[in-house]
Structure formats: structure tokens, C-alpha cells
C-alpha positions in Angstrom: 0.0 0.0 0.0 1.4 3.6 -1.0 1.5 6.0 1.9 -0.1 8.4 -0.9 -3.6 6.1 -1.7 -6.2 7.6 -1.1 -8.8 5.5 1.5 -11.9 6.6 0.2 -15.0 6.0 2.7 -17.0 3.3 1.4 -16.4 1.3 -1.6 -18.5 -1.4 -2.9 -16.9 -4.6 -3.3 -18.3 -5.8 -7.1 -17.0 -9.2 -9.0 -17.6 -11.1 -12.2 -21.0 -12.4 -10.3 -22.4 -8.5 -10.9 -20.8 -8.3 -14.2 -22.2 -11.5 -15.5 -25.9 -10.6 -14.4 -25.6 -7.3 -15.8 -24.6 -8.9 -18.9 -27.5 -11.1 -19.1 -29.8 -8.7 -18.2 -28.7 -6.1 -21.1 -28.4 -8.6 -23.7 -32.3 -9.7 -22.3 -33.7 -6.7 -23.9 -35.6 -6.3 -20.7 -33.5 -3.6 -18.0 -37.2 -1.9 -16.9 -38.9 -3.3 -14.0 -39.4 -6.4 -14.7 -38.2 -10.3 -13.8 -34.7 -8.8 -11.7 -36.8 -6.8 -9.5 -39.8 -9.7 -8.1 -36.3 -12.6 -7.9 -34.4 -9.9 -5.7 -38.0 -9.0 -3.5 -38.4 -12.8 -3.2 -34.7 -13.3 -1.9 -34.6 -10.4 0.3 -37.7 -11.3 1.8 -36.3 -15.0 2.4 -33.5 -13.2 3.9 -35.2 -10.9 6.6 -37.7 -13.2 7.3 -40.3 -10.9 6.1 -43.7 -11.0 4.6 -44.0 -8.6 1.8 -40.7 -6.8 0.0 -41.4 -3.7 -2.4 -38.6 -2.9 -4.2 -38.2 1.0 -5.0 -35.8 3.3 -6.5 -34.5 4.6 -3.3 -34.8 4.9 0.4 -36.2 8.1 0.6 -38.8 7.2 -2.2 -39.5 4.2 0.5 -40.3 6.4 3.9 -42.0 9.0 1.3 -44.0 6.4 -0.5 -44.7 4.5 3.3 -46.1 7.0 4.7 -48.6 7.9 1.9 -49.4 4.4 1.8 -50.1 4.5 5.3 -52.5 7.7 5.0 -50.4 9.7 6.8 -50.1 13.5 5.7 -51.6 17.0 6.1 -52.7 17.2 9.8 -51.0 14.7 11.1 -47.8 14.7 13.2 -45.0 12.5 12.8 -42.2 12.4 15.6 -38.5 11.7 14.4 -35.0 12.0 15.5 -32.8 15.4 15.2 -29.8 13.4 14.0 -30.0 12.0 11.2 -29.9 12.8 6.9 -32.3 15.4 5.9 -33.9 12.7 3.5 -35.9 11.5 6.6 -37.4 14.9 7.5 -37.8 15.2 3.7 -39.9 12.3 3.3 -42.0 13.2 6.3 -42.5 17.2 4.7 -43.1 15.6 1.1 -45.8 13.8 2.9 -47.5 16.4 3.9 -47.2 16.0 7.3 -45.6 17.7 10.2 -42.0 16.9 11.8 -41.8 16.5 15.7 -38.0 16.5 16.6 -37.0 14.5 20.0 -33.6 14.4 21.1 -31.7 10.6 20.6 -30.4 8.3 23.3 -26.3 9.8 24.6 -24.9 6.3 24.4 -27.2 4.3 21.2 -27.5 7.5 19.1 -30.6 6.3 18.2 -34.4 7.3 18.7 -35.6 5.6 22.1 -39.3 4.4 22.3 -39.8 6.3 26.2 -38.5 9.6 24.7 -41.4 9.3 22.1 -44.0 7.9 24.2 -43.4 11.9 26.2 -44.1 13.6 22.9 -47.3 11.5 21.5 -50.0 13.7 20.9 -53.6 13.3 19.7 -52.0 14.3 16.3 -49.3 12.1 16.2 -49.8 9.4 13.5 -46.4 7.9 13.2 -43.4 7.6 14.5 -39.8 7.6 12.2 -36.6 6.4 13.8 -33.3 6.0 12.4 -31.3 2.8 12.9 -28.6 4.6 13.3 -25.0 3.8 11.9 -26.7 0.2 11.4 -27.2 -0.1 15.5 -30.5 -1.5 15.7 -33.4 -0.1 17.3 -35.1 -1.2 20.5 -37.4 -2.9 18.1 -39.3 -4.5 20.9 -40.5 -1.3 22.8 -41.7 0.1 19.9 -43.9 -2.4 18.6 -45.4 -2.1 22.4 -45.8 2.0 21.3 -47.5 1.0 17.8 -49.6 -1.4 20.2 -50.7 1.2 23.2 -51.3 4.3 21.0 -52.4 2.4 17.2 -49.5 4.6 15.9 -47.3 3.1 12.6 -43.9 2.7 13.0 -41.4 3.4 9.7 -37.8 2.4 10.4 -35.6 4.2 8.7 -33.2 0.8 7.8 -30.8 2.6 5.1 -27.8 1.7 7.3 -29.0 -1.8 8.9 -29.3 -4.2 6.3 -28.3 -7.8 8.2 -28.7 -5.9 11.7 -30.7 -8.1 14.4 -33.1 -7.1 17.3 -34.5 -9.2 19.4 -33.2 -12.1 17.8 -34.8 -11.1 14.2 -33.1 -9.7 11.3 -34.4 -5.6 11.4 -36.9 -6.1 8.5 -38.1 -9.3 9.6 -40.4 -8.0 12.9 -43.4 -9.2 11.2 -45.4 -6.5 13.2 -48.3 -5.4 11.4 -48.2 -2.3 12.1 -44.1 -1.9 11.2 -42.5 -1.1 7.9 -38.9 -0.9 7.2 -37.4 0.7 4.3 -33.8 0.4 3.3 -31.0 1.6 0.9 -28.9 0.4 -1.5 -26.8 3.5 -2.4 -23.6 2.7 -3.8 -21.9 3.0 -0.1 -24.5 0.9 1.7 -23.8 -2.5 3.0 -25.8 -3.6 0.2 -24.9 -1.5 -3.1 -26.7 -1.4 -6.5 -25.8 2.4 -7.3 -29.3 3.2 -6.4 -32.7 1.8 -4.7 -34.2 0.8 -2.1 -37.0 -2.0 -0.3 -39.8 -1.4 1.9 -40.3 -4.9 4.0 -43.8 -5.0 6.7 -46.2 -7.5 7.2 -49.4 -5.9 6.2 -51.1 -7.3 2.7 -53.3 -4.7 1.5 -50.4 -1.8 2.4 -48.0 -4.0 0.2 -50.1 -4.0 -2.3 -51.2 -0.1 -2.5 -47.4 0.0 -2.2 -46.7 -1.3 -5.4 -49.1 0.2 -7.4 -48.1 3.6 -6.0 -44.7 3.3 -6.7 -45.7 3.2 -10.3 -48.1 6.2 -11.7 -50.7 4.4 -9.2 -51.7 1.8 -12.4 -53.2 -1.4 -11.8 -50.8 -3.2 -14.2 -47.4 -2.8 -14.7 -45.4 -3.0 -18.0 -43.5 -6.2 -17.2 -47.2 -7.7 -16.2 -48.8 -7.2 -19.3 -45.7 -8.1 -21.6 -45.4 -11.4 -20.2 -48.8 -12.8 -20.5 -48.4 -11.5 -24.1 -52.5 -10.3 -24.4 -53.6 -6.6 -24.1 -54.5 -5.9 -21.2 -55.2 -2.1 -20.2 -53.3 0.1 -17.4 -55.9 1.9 -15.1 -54.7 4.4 -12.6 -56.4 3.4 -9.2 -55.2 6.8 -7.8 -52.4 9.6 -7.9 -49.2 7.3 -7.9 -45.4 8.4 -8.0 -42.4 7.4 -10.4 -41.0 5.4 -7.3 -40.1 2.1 -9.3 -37.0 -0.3 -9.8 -35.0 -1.6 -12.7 -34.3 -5.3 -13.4 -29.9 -3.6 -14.0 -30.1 -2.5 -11.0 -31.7 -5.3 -9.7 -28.7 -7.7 -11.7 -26.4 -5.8 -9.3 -28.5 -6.2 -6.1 -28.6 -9.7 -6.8 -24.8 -10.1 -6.6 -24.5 -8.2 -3.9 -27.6 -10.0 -1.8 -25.5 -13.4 -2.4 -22.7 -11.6 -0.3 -24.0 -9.9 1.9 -22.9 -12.2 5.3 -19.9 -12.3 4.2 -19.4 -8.4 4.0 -21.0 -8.4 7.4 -18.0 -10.5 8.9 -15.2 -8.3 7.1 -17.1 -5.4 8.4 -16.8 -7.0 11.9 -13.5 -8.2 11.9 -12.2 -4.6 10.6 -14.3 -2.5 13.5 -12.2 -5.5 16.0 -8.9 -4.4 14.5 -10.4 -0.2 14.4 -11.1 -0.9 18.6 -7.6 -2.2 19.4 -5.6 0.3 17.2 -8.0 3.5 18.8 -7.2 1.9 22.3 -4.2 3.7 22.4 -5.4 7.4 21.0 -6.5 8.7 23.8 -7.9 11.5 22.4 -11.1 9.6 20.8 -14.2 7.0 22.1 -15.0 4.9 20.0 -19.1 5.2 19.6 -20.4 2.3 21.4 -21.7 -0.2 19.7 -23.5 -2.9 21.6 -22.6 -6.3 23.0 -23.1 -8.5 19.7 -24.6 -11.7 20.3 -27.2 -14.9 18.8 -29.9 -11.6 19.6 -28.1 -8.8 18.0 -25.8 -7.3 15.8 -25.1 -4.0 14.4 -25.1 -4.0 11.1 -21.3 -1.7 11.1 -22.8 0.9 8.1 -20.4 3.5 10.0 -17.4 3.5 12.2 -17.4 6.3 14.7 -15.1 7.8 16.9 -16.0 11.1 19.0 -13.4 13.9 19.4 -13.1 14.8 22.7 -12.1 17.9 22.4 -15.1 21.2 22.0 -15.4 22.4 18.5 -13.8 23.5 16.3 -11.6 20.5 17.1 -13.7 17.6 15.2 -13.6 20.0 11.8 -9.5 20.5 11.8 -9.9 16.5 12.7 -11.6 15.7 8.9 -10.2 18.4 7.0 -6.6 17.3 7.9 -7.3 13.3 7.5 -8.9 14.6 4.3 -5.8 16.5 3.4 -3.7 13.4 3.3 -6.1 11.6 1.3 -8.2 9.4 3.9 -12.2 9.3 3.5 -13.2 11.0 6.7 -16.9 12.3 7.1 -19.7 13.1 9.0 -22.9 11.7 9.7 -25.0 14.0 10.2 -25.2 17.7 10.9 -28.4 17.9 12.8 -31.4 18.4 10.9 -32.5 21.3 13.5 -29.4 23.4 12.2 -30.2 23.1 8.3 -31.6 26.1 6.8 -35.1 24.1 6.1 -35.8 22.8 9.2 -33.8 25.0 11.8 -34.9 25.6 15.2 -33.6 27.3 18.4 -35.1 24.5 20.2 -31.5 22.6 22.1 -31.2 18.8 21.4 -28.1 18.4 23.4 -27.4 15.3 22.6 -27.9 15.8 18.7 -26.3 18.9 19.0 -23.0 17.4 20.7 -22.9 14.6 18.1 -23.3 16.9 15.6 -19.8 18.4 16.7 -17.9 15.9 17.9 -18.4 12.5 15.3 -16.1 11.5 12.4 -16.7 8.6 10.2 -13.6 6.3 9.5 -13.7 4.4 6.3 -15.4 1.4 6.2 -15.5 -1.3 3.4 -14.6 -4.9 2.9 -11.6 -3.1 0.2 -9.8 -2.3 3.2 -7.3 -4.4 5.4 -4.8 -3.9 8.5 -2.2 -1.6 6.7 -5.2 0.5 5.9 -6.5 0.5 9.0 -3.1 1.6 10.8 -2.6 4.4 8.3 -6.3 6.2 9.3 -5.7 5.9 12.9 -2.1 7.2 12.7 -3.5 10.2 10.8 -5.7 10.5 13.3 -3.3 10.5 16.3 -1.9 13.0 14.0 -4.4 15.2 13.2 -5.9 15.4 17.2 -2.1 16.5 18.1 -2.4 19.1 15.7 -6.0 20.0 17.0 -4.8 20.3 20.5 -2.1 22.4 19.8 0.6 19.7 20.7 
């Protein structure tokens, strides 16, 4: 490895098995929705355990399209978490319904069910957490929320693909009143440069889901060209352009095959990321959980808090950065984007917001890599602390 290659921050590990079903699926003729998309909603469904997969073009056409399948829009409230990507307050807005912000969990990052159950009001239709960083959920108290106050519940999943709760793959609850949605950007655990899958229980949502997610007809293209008879295209109601493609499908399909085994290089690189940061002492390492037969984080991100105030964390990137490794951050809280700002404190959001970096993550990287970002690190905290 040259001291001078650039680590970039996620980087999906493709093969011959994509290329081949890409291949087939050009020369096919057929690259719409179509025979790709229903094989890969089959297997991922197999996979989570789940009862119904919808395959869409992307997670935020997911919570977007969930919650209009759901009914849920002007009037109502839905209550989410302050850190996290702006898609999720996006889909709630594009919804038509209202955002209630409360403040995550210090050590899960991550949206806890007795927070919420303080902010449920008579308007409060929903409720949107974010697996954060691929740590699951308490998946368990909030089906007992959906239970005590009839609300939905629609997981954010875009970084928890092969994460378990409770002993279930997130996905695979089989609550009827939960809905996961997850991603398959090109730096998710799970890559097909774009898309997405909405996985729940309920029949009759699943179905409105589909025809939704394409103009809102009755019949889709790749339904009426294989029975080979004319068959007309009725719109049931005002749909959206939400669908998925049998390429991108081709590459999904590669990538679905692998999936554990990404999971376990994603596992045994966060092992060797813990002992190296051991000795910075500078950092924490975000905690993670205990892993076990019941759960596992899912390792989307790696992330290390700079314990030093701000501007500290910002030098911290831009000089890891400098020297070409893939730092980032996830997220800038949603409450200090120009769209959705408030002067309402989330402390805990607000301190993560200034204090997280992202390492690189991806099963393209090994130990030499590995050393390199944390002595840049070392590096780059001396340098923030004026040593």
C-alpha cells in the first residue's frame, strides 16, 4: 500500500457475479422493472424473514411512499429523530405531514421508544426512527408503542441491512403495524448504485405500495408483456415514479449473495479499528452494543468522538482529508439546516453533531489501511490540541 492512496470511505466490493448478471440482463432486452426486481424481492424477503418486500428506486422514495401508503399526511404529526440525513425529514414534509423532533439516546444514538412515548400527541400518527449507523433499534418497545397508542412505526433501515433485534433480522419483525425501508446507495452495506425496499407484514399496504410506486396503475409494463394479451393500465389513484429496474436489480442480486460475508469483514475490521483507537487517547470509539445470537449492528459506520469542544472535530476531517483518507460526518443535525432550523436545544444531537467522524469502512480495506487512518488521526488530534 502507497503512503499516498487515497482511502476513500466506502467502496462497494463488485466481482464477475455482478458483471455476469448485468450482462445477461442487457443482452435480455428487458432492463425496466421487470423479472430482476420480483427474484431480488423474493430473496430479500427470504432473507429478513419478512412477509411482503417492495422494491423502489430509493430509500427516501420508501419512507415517502410508506407513509402515503399509510394515509399519513396534512394534519397529522410524525415524531423523528434530530440526527440523522435530511432525507428523513424530507420524506415526512413531502408527505404532507408535520416533523416533531426529540432528542436521541447519549450512548445508542438512536431514537428511544420512552422519549417518544413523552411527545405523542392526539396528532401524532407515526413515529420515524433512524437505525442509526446500522445499530439497531429497541425494536421491541416500539412495537409495544404502535400497540398502546395504534401509531405506525417506519424504520428508517438505510444503514441496517443484516442488523438483528430481538433475535430477528431488522426487516423481519413481522409486526403489522411496522415497515422498514432500506437503501442500496452505492456505499451501503448492500450496493446497486441506487434503490431501495420497503419490508412489513401488512397485505393490503403491500399491495397499494406497489401500485403507488408506479403512476398508481393497476398493471405494470413487465405484467402485461409477459402474458403476451392486451391488457389495459388503469390508474387506481395519484401514484409516483418510485419504481425499480431489473440492472439495478442484476447488481442487487450479486450483492444479496454476499451480503454475510461483507458483514463479517465489516466485523473483523471495526475489531482491529477498537484495538488500534485503544491507544489514542484523544477519541471513544461510539459504542456499539454487546453482539450476540440476539443482536448485531449491522457496522454501516465507524465512529469515533473527538473529545475535544469544537472546532476540534472540523480540523480533525479536514486534515485526514488533506492526506487523502475518507473521513466524514454523519450528520449535521437536521435542527441546524436552513429548512428545518430551530432554536429549540437537542443536546445530545447537537454534541454529536460536533464531535463525530466517520472512518472508512469497506470490505476493500485491510490492517495496513486500517493503521494508516488511525495514525493520521493520532496525528491530526495533536495538531488540533495544539501539541
Amino acid at each position: 500500500m502507497s503512503a499516498h492512496e487515497r482511502i476513500v470511505f466506502g467502496l462497494p466490493w463488485l466481482d464477475e457475479a455482478e458483471e455476469e448478471l448485468v450482462r445477461q440482463t442487457l443482452r435480455s432486452g428487458w432492463i425496466g422493472q421487470g423479472p430482476l426486481v420480483e427474484l431480488f424481492e423474493e430473496r430479500l424477503r427470504d432473507y429478513l424473514d419478512a412477509k411482503h418486500v417492495v422494491a423502489v428506486g430509493s430509500c427516501t422514495a420508501g419512507l415517502h411512499l410508506a407513509l402515503v401508503a399509510l394515509g399519513i399526511g396534512p394534519g397529522d404529526e410524525v415524531i423523528t429523530t434530530p440526527f440523522t440525513f435530511v432525507a428523513t425529514l424530507n420524506a415526512i414534509t413531502h408527505a404532507g405531514a408535520t416533523p416533531v423532533l426529540v432528542d436521541v439516546d447519549a450512548e445508542t444514538l438512536n431514537l428511544a421508544p420512552e422519549r417518544v412515548a413523552g411527545a405523542i400527541t392526539p396528532r401524532t400518527a407515526a413515529v420515524l426512527p433512524v437505525h442509526f449507523g446500522g445499530r439497531p433499534l429497541d425494536v421491541v418497545g416500539y412495537e409495544q408503542l404502535a400497540d398502546e397508542h395504534g401509531l405506525w412505526i417506519v424504520e428508517d433501515a438505510a444503514h441496517a441491512i443484516g442488523a438483528v433485534a430481538a433475535g430477528r433480522r431488522v426487516g423481519g419483525q413481522g409486526h403489522p403495524r411496522v415497515v422498514s425501508v432500506f437503501s442500496f446507495y452505492p456505499n451501503k452495506n448492500l450496493a446497486s448504485a441506487e434503490g431501495g425496499a420497503i419490508a412489513l407484514a401488512d397485505g393490503d399496504v403491500a399491495d397499494r405500495l406497489r401500485r403507488l410506486r408506479l403512476h398508481g396503475l393497476d398493471v405494470d409494463a413487465w405484467k402485461r408483456y409477459r402474458t403476451g394479451r392486451y391488457r389495459p393500465s388503469l390508474a387506481t389513484e395519484p401514484g409516483f415514479k418510485y419504481n425499480w429496474t431489473d440492472l439495478q436489480a442484476a447488481i442487487a442480486l450479486g450483492q444479496l449473495e454476499k451480503l454475510e460475508g461483507f458483514l463479517a469483514i465489516r466485523e473483523y475490521l471495526a475489531e482491529v479499528y477498537d484495538r488500534l483507537l485503544a491507544e489514542v487517547p484523544a477519541v471513544r470509539v461510539v459504542d456499539r452494543g454487546r453482539p450476540g445470537l440476539d443482536y448485531r449492528h449491522a457496522l454501516h459506520l465507524y465512529q469515533v468522538a473527538v473529545q475535544q469542544p469544537p472546532p476540534a472535530r472540523d480540523h480533525v476531517v479536514a486534515r485526514l482529508l488533506d492526506q487523502g483518507i475518507g473521513a466524514a460526518v454523519h450528520y449535521i443535525g437536521v435542527n441546524r439546516h436552513p429548512a428545518y432550523r430551530t432554536e429549540e436545544p437537542y443536546p445530545v444531537s447537537d454534541w454529536a453533531s460536533d464531535a463525530l467522524v466517520t472512518l472508512p469502512l469497506h470490505p476493500q480495506l485491510d490492517d495496513d489501511h486500517l493503521a494508516r487512518v488511525v495514525g493520521a488521526l493520532g496525528q491530526a488530534l495533536d495538531e488540533a490540541s495544539g501539541g
